[in-house]
LOTOR-863298 format. One record per residue (C-alpha): residue number from 0; residue in one letter; y, z, x. Coordinates in pm, 1 decimal. Layout:
<sites>
+-----+------+----------+----------+----------+
! seq ! type !        v !        w !        u !
+-----+------+----------+----------+----------+
! NUM !    A !        Y !        Z !        X !
...
+-----+------+----------+----------+----------+
</sites>
This chain:
<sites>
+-----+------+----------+----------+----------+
! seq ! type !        v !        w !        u !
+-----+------+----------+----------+----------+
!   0 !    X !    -80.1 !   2745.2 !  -1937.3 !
!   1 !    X !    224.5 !   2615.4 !  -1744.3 !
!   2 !    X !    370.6 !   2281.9 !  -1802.2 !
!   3 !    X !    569.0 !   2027.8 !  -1572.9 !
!   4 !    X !    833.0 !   2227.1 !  -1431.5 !
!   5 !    X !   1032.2 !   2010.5 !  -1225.8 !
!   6 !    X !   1350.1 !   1861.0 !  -1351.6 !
!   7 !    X !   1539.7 !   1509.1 !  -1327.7 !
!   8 !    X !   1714.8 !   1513.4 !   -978.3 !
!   9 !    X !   1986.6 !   1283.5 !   -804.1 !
!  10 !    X !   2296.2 !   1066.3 !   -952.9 !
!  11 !    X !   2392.1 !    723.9 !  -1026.3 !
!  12 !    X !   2343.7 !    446.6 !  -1290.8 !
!  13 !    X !   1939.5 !    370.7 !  -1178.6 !
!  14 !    X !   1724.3 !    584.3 !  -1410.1 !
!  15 !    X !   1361.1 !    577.9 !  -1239.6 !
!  16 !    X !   1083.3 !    467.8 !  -1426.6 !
!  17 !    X !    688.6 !    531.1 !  -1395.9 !
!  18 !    X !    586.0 !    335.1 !  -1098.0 !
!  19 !    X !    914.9 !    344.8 !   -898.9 !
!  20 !    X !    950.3 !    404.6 !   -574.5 !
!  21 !    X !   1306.9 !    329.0 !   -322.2 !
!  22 !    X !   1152.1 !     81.5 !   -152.7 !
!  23 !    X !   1076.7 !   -122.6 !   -478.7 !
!  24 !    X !   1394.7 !    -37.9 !   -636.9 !
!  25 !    X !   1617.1 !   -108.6 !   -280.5 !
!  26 !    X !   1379.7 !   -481.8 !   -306.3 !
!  27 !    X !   1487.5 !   -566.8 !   -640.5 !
!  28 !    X !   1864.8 !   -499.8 !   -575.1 !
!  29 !    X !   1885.4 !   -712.0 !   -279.1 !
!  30 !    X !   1867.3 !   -390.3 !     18.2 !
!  31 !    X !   1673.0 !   -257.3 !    285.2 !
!  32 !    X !   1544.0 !     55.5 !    130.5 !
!  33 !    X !   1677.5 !    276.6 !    426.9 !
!  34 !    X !   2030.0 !    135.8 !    295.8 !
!  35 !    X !   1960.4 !    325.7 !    -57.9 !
!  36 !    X !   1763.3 !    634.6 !     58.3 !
!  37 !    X !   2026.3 !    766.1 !    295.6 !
!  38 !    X !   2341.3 !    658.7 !    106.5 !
!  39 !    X !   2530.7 !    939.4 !     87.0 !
!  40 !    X !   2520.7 !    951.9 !   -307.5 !
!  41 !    X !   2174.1 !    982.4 !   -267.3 !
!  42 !    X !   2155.3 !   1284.8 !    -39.7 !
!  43 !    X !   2025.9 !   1489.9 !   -327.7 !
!  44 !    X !   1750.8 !   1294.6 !   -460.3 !
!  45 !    X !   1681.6 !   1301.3 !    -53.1 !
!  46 !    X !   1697.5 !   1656.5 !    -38.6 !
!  47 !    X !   1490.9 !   1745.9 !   -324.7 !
!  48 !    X !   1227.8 !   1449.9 !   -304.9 !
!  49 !    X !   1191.5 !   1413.7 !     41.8 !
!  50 !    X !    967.8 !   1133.4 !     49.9 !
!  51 !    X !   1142.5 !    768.9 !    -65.8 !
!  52 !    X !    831.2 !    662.9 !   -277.8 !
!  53 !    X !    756.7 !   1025.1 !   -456.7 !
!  54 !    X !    970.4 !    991.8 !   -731.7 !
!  55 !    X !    993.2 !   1155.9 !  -1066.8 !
!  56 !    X !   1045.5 !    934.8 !  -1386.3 !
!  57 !    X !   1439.2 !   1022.6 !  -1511.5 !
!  58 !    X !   1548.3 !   1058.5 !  -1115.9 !
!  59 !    X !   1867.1 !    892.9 !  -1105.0 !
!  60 !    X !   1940.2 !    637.5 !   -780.9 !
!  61 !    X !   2275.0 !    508.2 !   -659.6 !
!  62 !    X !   2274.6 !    195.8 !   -575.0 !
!  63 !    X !   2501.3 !     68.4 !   -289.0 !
!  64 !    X !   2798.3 !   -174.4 !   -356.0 !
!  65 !    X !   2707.2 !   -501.3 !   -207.8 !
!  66 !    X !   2884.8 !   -637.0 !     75.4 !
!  67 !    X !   2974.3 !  -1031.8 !    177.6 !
!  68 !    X !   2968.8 !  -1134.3 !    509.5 !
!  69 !    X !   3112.4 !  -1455.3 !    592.3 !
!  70 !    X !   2979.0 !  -1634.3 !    916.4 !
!  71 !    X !   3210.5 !  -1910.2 !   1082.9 !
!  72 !    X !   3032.8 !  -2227.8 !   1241.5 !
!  73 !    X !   3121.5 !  -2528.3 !   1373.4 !
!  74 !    X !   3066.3 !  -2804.3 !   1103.9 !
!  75 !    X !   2907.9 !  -3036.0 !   1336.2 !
!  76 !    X !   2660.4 !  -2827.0 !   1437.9 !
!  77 !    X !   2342.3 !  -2723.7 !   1284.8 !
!  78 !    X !   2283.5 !  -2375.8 !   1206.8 !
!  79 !    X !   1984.9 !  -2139.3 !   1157.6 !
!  80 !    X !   2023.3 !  -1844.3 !    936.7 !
!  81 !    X !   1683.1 !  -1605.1 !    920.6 !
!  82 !    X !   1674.8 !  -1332.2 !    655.8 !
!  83 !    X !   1528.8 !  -1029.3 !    799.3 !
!  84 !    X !   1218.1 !   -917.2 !    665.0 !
!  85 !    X !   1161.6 !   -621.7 !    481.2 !
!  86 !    X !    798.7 !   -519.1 !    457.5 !
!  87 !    X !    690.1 !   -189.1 !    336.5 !
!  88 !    X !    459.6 !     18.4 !    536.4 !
!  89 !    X !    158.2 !    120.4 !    362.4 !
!  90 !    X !    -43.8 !    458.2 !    536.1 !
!  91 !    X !   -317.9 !    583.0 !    374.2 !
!  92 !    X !   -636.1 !    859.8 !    419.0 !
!  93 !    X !   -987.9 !    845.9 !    272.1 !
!  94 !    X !  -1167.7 !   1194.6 !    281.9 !
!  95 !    X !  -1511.7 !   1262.1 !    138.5 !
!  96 !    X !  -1587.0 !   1618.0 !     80.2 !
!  97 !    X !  -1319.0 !   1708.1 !    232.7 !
!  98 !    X !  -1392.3 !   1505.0 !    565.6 !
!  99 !    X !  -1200.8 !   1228.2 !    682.4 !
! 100 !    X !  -1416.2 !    843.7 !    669.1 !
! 101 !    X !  -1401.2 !    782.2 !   1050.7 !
! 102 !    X !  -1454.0 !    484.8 !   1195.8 !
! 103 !    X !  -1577.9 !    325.9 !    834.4 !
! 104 !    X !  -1462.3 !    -84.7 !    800.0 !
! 105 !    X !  -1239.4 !   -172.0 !    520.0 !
! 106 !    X !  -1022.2 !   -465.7 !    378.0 !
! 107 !    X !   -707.1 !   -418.4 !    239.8 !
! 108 !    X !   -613.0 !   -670.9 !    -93.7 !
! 109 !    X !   -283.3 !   -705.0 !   -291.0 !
! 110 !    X !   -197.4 !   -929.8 !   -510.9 !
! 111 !    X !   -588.4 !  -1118.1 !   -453.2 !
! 112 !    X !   -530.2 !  -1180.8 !   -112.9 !
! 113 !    X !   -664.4 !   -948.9 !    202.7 !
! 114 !    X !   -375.6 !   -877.5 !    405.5 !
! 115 !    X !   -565.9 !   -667.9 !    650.4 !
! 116 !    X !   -891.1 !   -583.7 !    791.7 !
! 117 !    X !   -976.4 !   -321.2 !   1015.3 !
! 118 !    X !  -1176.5 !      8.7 !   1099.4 !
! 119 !    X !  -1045.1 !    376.5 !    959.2 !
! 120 !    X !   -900.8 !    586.5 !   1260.0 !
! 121 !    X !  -1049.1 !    886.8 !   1366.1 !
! 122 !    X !   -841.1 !   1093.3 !   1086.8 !
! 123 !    X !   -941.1 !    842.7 !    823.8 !
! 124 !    X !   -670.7 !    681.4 !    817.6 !
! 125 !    X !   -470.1 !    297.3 !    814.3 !
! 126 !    X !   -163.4 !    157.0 !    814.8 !
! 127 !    X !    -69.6 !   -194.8 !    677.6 !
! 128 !    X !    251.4 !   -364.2 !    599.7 !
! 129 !    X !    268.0 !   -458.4 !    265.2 !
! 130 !    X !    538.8 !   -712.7 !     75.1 !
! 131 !    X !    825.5 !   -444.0 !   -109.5 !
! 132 !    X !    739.8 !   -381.8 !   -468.7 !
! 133 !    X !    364.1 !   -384.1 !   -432.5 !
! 134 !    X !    228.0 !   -231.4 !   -712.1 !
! 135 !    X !   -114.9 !   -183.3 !   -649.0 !
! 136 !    X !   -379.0 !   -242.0 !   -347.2 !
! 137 !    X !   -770.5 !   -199.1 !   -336.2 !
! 138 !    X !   -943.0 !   -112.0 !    -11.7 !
! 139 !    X !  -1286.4 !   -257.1 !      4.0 !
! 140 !    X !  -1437.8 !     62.1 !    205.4 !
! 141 !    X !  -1798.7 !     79.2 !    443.1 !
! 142 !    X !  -1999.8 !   -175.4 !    468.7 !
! 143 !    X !  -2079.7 !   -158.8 !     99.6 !
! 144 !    X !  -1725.4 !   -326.4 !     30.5 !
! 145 !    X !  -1678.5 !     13.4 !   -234.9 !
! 146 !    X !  -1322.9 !   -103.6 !   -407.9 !
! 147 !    X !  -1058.2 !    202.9 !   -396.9 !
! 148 !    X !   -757.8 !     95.7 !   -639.0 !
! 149 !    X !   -443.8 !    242.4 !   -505.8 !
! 150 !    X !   -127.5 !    273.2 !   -731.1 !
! 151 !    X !    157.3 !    279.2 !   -541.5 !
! 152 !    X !    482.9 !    444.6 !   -633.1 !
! 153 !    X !    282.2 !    672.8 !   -842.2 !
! 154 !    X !    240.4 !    955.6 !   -665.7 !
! 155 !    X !    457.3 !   1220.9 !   -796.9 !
! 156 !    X !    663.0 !   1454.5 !   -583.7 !
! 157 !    X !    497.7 !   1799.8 !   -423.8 !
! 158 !    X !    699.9 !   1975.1 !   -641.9 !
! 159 !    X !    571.2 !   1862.4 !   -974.8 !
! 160 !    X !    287.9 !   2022.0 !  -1104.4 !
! 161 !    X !    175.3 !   1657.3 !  -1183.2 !
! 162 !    X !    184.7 !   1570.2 !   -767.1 !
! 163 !    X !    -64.4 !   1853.5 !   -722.3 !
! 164 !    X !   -330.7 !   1718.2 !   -931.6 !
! 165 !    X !   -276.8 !   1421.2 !   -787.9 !
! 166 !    X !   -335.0 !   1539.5 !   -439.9 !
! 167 !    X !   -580.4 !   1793.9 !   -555.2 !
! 168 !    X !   -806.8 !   1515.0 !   -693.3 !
! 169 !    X !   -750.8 !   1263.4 !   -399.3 !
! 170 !    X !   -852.2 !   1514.5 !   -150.2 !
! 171 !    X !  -1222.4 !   1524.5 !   -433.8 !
! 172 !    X !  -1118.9 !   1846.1 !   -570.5 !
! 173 !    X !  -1114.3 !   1706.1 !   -936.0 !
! 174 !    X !   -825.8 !   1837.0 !  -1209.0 !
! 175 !    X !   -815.4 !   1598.3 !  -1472.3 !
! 176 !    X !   -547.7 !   1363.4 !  -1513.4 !
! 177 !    X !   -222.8 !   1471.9 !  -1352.1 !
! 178 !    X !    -41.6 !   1547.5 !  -1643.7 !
! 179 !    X !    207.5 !   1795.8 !  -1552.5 !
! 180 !    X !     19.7 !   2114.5 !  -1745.8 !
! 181 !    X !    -74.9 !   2394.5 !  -1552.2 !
! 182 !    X !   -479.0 !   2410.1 !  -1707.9 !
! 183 !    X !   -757.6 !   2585.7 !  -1645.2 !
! 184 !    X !   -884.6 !   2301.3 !  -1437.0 !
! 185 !    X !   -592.1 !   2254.2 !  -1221.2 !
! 186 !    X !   -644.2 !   2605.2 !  -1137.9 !
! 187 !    X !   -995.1 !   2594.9 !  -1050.8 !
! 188 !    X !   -910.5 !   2309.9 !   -841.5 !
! 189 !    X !   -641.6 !   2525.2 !   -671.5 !
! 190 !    X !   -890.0 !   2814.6 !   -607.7 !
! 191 !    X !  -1145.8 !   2603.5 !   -416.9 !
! 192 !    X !   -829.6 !   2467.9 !   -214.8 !
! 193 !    X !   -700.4 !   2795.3 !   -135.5 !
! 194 !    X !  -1087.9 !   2925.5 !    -78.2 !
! 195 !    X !  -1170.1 !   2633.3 !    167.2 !
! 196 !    X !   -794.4 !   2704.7 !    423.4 !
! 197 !    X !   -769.9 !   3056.2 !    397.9 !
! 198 !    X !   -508.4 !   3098.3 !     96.8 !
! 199 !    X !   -453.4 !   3369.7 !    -73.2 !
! 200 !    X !   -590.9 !   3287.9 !   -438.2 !
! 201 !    X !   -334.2 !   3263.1 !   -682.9 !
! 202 !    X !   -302.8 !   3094.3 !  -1041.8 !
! 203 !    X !     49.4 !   2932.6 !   -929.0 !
! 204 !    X !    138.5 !   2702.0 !   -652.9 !
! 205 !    X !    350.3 !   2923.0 !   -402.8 !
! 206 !    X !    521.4 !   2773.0 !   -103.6 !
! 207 !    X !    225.7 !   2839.4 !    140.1 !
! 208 !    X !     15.1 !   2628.2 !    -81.8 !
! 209 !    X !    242.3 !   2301.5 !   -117.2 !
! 210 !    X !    317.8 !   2329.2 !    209.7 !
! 211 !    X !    -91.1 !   2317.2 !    296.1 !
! 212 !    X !   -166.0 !   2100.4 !     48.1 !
! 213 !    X !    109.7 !   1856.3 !    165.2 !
! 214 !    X !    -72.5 !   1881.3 !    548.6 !
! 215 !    X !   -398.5 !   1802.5 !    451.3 !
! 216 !    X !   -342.7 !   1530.5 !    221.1 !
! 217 !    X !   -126.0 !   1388.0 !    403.1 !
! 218 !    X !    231.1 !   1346.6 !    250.8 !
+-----+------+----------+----------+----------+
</sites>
C-alpha cells in the first residue's frame, strides 16, 4: 500500500506545524491573514495548497516585514485609535448518510463559551465568525444537543493522501485514522465514494476523484 505522497511546499523561515493554519499563523505575527496568504513569497504555498487553513506540517510560510505607520495629531486634542478586527470565518457541513442535516438547531462553543446559535441551512451548512487561532469548536447538533468536536487547522490538503481520509470519513464513509497510507480501508472507502457519484472505480485517487470529493465535502 501507498504512503503519504505529498511533499513540503512553499519558502520562508515559518516551518508549519500540526494544527497550523494562515490565519493562526498571520494572528500570532501581528497580520491580517490575507496580508500573508497572497504575499508574493507565498504564491507557491498558494498555488499548491489552495486553501489558507489546509496546510501540510513542514510547509514553509513567509512572513511579511512589518511596517510603522506614524499618525500626526494635534496634542491638545483627544484621539481615538480602533484596531481593526480580525475574526476568522468558520463554514462548516454536517451530512448523515450522505445527506445534508437541514434545518437541524445547533450551538456553536469555543473556548466554553457559545458564540452562535442558529438552524443548519438547507445544504447543512453554517457559518460563524470565530476569534483567529481557534483551535477547536463543538457544535451541539438537533435538539438532542449531540456535541461534534471540530479541530481546526487540521484538515490536511486534497492532495495528501491523509486529506482524503479525512474527507472520506467526514462525509461517514469511515477509513481509519488519516494517516497518510494508502490501506485497504482507505480504498474501500474510495470505492463506495466512487460507486455512490458515478466514478470510475480505481485503487488511486485520480483527478476526477479529488476534484468530486472536494465538491461534495465541501472544501
Amino acid at each position: 500500500m501507498g504512503n503519504e505522497d505529498t511533499a513540503p511546499v512553499g519558502q520562508g523561515d515559518y516551518v508549519v506545524a500540526e494544527g497550523d493554519c494562515i490565519t493562526s499563523i498571520a494572528a500570532a505575527h501581528g497580520f491580517f491573514w490575507k496580508q500573508v496568504w497572497n504575499h508574493p513569497d507565498n504564491a507557491e504555498l498558494k498555488r499548491v495548497r489552495e486553501h489558507p487553513n489546509m496546510l501540510l506540517p513542514g510547509d514553509r510560510v513567509t512572513i511579511p516585514e512589518k511596517e510603522e505607520k506614524t499618525v500626526d495629531i494635534a496634542a491638545e486634542k483627544r484621539s481615538r485609535f480602533r484596531r481593526k478586527g480580525i475574526p476568522a470565518v468558520l463554514r462548516l457541513e454536517f451530512r448523515a448518510f450522505g445527506n445534508p442535516r437541514k434545518n437541524e438547531p445547533y450551538e456553536l462553543e469555543a473556548d466554553g463559551a457559545i458564540l452562535q446559535k442558529g438552524k443548519l441551512d438547507s445544504n447543512g451548512q453554517l457559518e460563524c465568525p470565530i476569534p483567529p487561532g481557534t483551535a477547536k469548536v463543538i457544535v451541539y447538533l438537533g435538539d438532542e444537543r449531540t456535541p461534534h468536536e471540530v479541530e481546526l487547522g487540521k484538515v490536511p490538503p486534497i492532495d495528501a493522501i491523509s486529506g482524503i481520509q479525512v474527507r472520506l470519513n467526514n462525509l461517514d464513509l469511515p477509513c481509519g485514522p488519516p494517516d497518510g497510507t494508502l490501506n485497504e480501508y482507505t480504498i474501500a472507502a474510495m470505492h463506495r465514494f466512487q460507486r455512490k457519484y458515478g466514478l470510475e472505480r480505481k485503487d488511486e485517487p485520480d483527478d476526477a476523484f479529488r476534484n468530486k470529493l472536494k465538491q461534495i465535502h465541501g472544501s
